[in-house]
BALOBA-1460 file (C-alpha; in Angstrom, 3 decimals):
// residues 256
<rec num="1" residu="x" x="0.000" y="0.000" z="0.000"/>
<rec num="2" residu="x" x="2.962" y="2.325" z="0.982"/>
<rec num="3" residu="x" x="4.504" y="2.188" z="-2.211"/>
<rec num="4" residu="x" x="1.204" y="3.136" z="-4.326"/>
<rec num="5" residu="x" x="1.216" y="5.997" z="-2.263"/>
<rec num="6" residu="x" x="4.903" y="6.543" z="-2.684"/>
<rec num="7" residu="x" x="4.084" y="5.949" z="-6.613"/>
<rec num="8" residu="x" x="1.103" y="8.971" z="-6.797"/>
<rec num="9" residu="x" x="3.888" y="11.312" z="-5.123"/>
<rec num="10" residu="x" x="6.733" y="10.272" z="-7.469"/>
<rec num="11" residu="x" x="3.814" y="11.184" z="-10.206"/>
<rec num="12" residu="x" x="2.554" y="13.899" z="-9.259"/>
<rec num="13" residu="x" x="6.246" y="15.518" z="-8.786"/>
<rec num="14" residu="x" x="6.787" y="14.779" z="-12.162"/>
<rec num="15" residu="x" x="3.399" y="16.151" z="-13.834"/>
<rec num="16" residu="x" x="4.155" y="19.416" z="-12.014"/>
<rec num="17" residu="x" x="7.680" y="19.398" z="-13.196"/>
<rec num="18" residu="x" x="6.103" y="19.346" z="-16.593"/>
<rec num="19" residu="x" x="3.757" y="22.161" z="-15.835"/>
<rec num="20" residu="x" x="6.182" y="24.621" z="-14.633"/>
<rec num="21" residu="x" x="8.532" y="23.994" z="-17.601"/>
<rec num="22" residu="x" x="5.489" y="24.462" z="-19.512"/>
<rec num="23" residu="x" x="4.700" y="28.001" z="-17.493"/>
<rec num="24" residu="x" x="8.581" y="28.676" z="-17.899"/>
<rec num="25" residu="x" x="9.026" y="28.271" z="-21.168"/>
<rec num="26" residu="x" x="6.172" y="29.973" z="-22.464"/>
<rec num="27" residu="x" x="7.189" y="33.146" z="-20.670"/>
<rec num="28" residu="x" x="10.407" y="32.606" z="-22.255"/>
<rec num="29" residu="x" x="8.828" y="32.755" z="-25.324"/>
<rec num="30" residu="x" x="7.141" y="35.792" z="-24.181"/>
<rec num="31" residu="x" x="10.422" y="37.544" z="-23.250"/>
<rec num="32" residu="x" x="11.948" y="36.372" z="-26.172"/>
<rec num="33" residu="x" x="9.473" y="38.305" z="-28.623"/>
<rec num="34" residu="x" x="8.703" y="40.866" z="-26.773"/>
<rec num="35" residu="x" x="11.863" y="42.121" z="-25.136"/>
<rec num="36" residu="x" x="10.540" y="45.382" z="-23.819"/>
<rec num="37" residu="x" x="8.255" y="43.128" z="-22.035"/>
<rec num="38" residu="x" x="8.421" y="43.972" z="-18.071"/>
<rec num="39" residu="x" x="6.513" y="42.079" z="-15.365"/>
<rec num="40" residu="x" x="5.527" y="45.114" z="-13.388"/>
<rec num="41" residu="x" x="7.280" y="46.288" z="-10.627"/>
<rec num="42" residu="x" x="9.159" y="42.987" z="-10.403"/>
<rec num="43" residu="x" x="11.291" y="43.533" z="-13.253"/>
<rec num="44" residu="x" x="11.030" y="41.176" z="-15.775"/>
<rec num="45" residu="x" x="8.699" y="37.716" z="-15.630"/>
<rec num="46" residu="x" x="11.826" y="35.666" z="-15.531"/>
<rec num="47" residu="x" x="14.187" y="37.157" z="-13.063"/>
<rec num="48" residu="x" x="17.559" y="34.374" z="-12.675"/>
<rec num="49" residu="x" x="19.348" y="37.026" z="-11.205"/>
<rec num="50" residu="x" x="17.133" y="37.232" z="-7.950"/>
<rec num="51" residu="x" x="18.246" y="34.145" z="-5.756"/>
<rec num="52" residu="x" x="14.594" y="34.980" z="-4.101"/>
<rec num="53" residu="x" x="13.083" y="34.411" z="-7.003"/>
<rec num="54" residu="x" x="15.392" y="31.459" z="-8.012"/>
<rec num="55" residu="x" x="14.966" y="29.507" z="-4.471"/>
<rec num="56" residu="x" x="11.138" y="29.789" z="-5.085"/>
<rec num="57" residu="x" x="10.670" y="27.830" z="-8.464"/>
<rec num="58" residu="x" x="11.672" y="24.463" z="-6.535"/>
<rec num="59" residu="x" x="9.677" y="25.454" z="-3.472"/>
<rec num="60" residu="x" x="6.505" y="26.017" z="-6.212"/>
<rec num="61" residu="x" x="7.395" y="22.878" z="-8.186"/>
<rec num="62" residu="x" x="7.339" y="20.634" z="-4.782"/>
<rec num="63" residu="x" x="3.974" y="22.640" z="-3.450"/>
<rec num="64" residu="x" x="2.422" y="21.659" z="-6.405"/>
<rec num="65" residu="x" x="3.628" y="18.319" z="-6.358"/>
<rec num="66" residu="x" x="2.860" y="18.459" z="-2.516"/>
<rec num="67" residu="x" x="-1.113" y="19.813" z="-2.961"/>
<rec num="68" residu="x" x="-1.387" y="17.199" z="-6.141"/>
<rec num="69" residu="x" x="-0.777" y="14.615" z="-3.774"/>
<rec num="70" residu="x" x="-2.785" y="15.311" z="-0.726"/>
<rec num="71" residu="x" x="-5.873" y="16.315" z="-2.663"/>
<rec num="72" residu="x" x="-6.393" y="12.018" z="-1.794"/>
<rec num="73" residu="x" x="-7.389" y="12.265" z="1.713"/>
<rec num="74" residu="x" x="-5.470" y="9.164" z="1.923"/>
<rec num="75" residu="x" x="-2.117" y="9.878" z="0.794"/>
<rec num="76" residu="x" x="0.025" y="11.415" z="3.753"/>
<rec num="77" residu="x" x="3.580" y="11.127" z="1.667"/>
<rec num="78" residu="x" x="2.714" y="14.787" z="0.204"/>
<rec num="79" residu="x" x="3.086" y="15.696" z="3.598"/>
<rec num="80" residu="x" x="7.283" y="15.026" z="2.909"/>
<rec num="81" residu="x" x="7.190" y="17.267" z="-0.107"/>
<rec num="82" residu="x" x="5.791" y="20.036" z="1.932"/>
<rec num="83" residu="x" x="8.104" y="19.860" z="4.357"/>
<rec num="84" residu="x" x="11.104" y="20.921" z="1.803"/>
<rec num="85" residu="x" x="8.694" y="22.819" z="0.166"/>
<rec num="86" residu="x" x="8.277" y="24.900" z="3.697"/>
<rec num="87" residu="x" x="12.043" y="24.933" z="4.102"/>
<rec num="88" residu="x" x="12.345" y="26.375" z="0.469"/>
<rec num="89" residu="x" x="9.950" y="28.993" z="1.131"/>
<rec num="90" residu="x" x="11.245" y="29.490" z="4.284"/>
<rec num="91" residu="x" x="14.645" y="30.401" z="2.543"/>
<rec num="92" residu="x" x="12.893" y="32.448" z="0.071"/>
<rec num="93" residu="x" x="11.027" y="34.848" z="2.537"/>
<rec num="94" residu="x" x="14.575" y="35.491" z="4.569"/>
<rec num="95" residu="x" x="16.281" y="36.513" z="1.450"/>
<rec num="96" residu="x" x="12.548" y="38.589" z="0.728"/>
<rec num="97" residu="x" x="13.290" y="40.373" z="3.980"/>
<rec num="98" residu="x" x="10.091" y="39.147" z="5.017"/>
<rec num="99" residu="x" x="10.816" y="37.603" z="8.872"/>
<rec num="100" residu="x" x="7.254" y="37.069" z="9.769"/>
<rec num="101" residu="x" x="6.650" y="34.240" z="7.002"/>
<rec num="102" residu="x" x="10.103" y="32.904" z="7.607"/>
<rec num="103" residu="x" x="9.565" y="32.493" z="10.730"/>
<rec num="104" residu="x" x="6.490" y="31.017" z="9.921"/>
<rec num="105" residu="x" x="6.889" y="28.384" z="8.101"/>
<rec num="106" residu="x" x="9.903" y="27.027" z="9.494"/>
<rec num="107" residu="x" x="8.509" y="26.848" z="13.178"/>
<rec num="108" residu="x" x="4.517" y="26.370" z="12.588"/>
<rec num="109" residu="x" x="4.302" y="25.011" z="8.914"/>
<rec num="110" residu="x" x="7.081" y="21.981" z="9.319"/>
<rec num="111" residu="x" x="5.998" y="20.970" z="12.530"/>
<rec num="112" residu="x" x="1.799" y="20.821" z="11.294"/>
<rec num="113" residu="x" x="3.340" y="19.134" z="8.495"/>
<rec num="114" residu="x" x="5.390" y="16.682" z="10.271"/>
<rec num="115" residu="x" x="1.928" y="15.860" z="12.945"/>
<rec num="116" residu="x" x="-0.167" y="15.823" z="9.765"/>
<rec num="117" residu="x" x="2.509" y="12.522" z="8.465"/>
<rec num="118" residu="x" x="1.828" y="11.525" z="11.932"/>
<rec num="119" residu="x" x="-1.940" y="11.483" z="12.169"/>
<rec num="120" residu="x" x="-2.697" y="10.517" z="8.333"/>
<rec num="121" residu="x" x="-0.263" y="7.298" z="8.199"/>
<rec num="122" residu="x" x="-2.309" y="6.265" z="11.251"/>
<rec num="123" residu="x" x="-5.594" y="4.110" z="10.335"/>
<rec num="124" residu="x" x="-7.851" y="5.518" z="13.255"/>
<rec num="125" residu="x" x="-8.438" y="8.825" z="15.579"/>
<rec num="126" residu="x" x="-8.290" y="7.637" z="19.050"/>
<rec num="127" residu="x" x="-11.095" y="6.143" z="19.674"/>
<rec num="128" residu="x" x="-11.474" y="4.205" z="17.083"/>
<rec num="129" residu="x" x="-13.634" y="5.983" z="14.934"/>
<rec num="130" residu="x" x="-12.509" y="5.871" z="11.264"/>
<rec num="131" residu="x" x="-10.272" y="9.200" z="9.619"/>
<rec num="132" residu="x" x="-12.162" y="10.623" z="7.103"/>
<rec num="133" residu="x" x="-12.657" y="13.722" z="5.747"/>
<rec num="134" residu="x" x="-15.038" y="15.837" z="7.756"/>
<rec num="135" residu="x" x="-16.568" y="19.858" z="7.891"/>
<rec num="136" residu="x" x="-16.085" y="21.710" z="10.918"/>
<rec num="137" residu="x" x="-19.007" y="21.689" z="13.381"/>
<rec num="138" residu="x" x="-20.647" y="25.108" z="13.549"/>
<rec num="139" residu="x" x="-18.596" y="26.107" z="16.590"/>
<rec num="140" residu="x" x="-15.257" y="25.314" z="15.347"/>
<rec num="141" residu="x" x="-16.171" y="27.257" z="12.066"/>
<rec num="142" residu="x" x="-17.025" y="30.249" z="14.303"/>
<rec num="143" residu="x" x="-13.925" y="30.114" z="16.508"/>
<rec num="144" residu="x" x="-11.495" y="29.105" z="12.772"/>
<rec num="145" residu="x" x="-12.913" y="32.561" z="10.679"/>
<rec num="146" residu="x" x="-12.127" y="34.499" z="14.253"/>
<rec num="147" residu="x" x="-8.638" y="33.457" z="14.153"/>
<rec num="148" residu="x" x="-8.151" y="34.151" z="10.577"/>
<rec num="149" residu="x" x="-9.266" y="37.619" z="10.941"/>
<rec num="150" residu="x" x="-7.228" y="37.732" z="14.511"/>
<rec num="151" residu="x" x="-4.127" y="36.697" z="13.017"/>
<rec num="152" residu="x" x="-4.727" y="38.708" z="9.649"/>
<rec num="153" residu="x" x="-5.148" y="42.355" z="12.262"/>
<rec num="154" residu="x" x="-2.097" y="40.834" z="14.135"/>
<rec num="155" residu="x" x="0.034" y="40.466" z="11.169"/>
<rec num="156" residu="x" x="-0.881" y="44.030" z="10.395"/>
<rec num="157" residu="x" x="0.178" y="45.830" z="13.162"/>
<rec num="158" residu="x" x="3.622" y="43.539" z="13.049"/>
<rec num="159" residu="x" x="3.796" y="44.852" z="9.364"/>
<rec num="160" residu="x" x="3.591" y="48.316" z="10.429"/>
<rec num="161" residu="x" x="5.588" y="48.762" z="13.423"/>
<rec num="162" residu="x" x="8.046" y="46.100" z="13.715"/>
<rec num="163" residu="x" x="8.812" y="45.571" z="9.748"/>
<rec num="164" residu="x" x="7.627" y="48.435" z="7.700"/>
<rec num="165" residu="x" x="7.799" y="51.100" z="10.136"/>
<rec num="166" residu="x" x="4.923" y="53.018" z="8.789"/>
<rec num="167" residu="x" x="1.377" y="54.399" z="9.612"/>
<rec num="168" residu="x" x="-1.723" y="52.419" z="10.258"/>
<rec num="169" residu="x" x="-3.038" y="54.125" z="7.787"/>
<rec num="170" residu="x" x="-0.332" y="53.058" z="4.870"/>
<rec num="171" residu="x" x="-0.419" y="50.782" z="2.546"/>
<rec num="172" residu="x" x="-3.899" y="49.140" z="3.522"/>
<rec num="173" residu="x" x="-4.613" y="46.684" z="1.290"/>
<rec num="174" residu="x" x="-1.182" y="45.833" z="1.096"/>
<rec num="175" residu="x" x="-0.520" y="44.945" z="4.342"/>
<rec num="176" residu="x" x="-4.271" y="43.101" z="4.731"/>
<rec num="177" residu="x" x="-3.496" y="40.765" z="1.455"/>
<rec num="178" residu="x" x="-0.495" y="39.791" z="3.047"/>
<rec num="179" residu="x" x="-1.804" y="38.785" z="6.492"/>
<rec num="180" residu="x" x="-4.821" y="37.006" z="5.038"/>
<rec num="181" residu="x" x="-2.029" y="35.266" z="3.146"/>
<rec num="182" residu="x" x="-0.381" y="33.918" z="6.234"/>
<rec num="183" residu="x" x="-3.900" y="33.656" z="8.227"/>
<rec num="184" residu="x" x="-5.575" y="31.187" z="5.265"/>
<rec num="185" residu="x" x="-2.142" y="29.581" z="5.090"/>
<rec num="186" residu="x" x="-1.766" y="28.755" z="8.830"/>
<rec num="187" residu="x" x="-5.522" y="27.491" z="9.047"/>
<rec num="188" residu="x" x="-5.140" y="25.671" z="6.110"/>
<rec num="189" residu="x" x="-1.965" y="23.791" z="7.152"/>
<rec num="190" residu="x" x="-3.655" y="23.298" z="10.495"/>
<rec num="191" residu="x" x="-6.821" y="22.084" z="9.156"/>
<rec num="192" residu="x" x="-5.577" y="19.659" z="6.919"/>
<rec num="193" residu="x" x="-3.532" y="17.832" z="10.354"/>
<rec num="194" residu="x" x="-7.696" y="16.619" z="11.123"/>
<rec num="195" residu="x" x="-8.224" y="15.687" z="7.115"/>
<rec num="196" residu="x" x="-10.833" y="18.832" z="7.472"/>
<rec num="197" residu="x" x="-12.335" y="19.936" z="3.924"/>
<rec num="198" residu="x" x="-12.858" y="23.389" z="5.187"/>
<rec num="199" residu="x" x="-8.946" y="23.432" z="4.938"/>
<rec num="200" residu="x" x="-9.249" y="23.914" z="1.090"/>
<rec num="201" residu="x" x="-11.785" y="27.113" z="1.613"/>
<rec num="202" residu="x" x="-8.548" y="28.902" z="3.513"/>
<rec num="203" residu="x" x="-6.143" y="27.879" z="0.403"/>
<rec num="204" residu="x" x="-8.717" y="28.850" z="-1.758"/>
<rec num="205" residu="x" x="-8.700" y="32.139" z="0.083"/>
<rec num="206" residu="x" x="-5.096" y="32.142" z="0.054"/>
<rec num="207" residu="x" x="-4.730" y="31.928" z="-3.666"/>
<rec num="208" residu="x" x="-7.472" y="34.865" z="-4.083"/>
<rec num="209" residu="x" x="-5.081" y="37.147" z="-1.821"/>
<rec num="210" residu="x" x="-2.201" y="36.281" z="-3.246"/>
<rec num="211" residu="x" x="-3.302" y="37.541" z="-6.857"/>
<rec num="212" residu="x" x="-5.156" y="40.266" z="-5.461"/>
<rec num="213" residu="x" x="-1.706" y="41.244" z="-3.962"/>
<rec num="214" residu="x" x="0.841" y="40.572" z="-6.659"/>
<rec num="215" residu="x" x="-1.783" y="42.687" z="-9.148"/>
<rec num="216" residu="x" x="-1.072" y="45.591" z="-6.593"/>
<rec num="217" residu="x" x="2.774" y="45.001" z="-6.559"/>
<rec num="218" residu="x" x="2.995" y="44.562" z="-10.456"/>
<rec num="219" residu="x" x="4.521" y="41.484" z="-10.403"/>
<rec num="220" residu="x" x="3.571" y="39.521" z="-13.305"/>
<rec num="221" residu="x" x="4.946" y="35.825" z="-12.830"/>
<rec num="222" residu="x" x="3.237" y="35.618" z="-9.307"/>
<rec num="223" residu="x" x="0.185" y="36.695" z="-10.545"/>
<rec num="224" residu="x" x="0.126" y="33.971" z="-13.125"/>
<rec num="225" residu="x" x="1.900" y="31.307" z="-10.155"/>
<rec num="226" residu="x" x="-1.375" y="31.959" z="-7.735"/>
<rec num="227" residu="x" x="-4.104" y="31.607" z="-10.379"/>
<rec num="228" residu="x" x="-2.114" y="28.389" z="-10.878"/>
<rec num="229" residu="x" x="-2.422" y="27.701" z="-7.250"/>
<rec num="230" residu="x" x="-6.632" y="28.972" z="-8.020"/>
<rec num="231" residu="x" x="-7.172" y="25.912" z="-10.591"/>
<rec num="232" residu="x" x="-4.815" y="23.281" z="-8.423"/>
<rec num="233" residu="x" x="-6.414" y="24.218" z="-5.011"/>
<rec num="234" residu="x" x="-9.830" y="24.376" z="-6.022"/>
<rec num="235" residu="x" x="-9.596" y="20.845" z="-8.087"/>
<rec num="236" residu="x" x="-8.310" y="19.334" z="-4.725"/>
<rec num="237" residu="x" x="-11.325" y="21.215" z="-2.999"/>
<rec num="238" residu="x" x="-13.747" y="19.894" z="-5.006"/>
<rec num="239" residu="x" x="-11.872" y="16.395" z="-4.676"/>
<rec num="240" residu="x" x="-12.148" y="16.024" z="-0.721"/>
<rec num="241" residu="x" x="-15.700" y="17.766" z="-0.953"/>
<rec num="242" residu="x" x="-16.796" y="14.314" z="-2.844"/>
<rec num="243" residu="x" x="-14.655" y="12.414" z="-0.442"/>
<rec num="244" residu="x" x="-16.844" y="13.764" z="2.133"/>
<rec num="245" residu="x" x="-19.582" y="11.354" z="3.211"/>
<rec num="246" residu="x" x="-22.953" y="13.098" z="4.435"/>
<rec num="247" residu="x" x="-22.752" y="12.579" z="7.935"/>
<rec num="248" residu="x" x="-19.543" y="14.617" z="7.702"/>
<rec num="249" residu="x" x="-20.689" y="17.715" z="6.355"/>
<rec num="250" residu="x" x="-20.605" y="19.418" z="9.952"/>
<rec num="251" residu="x" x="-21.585" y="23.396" z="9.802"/>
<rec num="252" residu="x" x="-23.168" y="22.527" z="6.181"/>
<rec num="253" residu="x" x="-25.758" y="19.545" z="7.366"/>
<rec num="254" residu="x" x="-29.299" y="20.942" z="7.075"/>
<rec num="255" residu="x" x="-31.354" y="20.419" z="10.419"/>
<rec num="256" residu="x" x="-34.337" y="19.096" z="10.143"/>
């Protein structure tokens, strides 16, 4: 059974190898015939002189690979390709200057990844009752969309006074696409430890800030990486959503 799973990962790796040469080369292309092309603020799309930029190709190729894999609520070895895909980004964000997502996802991201290997490889929940793919009950929901919009005001005021050192009142949107970024990323990572399908709502949301964002900062190849991340995340969505039995639903079951 372990190597099937083992198989789908090695497969998956390599389909989204093929997509991002795909994406690569076809903004080669673009570059090539239009050389006056610029990706916004960002320079150009393809930018080999920014180790930032370089470091996060491999960390996209293996989250792809990684969200590919796990969109089978029974395949925990995707788990092992986000791990070096959180190291990567990890890496990425220091050399980005940005501390708070370093920090992030190489002391909260890892270690969810590492329990989710944990809890998925294991055949039961304590107590015996079987690990499927379940909603959040209506409390839970309540108590998960206060966090995200705790942690998203958090990260905001941390973005103004400890790394930006600006107003309140600068760069808005800015500053509130990048905290929903690492709000619906930290839910999402944390969600998916319980194999909860309201984990692919909050990387659904995540993909939606992160274009929103990158349109605002002109940077062309991002833009084009999350609506990627859009059509990936939302087929896995829909994947655990018909994985989910009935009795499961949680906050969506219709009283009676």
């Amino acid at each position: 059974m372990q190597s099937i799973l083992w198989r789908a990962l090695g497969r998956n790796t390599i389909i989204s190898i093929l997509l991002f040469g795909a994406l690569l080369g076809l903004l080669f292309l673009i570059e090539s015939f239009l050389p006056s092309f610029q990706g916004g603020a960002g320079g150009r799309l393809l930018r080999w002189h920014d180790p930032a930029w370089v470091v996060g190709i491999p960390a996209s190729i293996i989250g792809v690979a990684y969200i590919l894999t796990v969109r089978d609520p029974k395949n925990y070895t995707g788990f092992y390709a986000g791990i070096i895909m959180s190291a990567l980004l990890g890496v990425q964000f220091i050399l980005q200057g940005a501390y708070d997502s370093a920090f992030l996802y190489f002391f909260v991201f890892i270690p969810f990844q590492l329990m989710s290997i944990y809890k998925w490889s294991r055949k039961k929940e304590d107590g015996g009752a079987s690990f499927e793919p379940k909603f959040l009950d209506t409390p839970r929901l309540i108590l998960s969309v206060a966090l995200l919009f705790f942690i998203t005001a958090g990260d905001y005021v941390l973005s103004t006074f400890a790394l930006r050192h600006d107003a309140l009142s600068d760069a808005i949107v800015v500053k509130l696409l990048n905290g929903l970024l690492i709000s619906s990323s930290f839910l999402a990572n944390y969600w998916l430890i319980y194999r909860k399908t309201d984990s692919w709502i909050y990387w659904f949301i995540y993909s939606i800030a992160g274009i929103g964002l990158f349109i605002i900062l002109g940077n062309a190849f991002s833009i084009v990486l999350f609506t990627f991340f859009l059509i990936i995340n939302g087929a896995a969505g829909i994947a655990w959503i018909k994985n989910t039995k009935p009795e499961n639903m949680g906050w969506l079951t219709r009283n009676p």
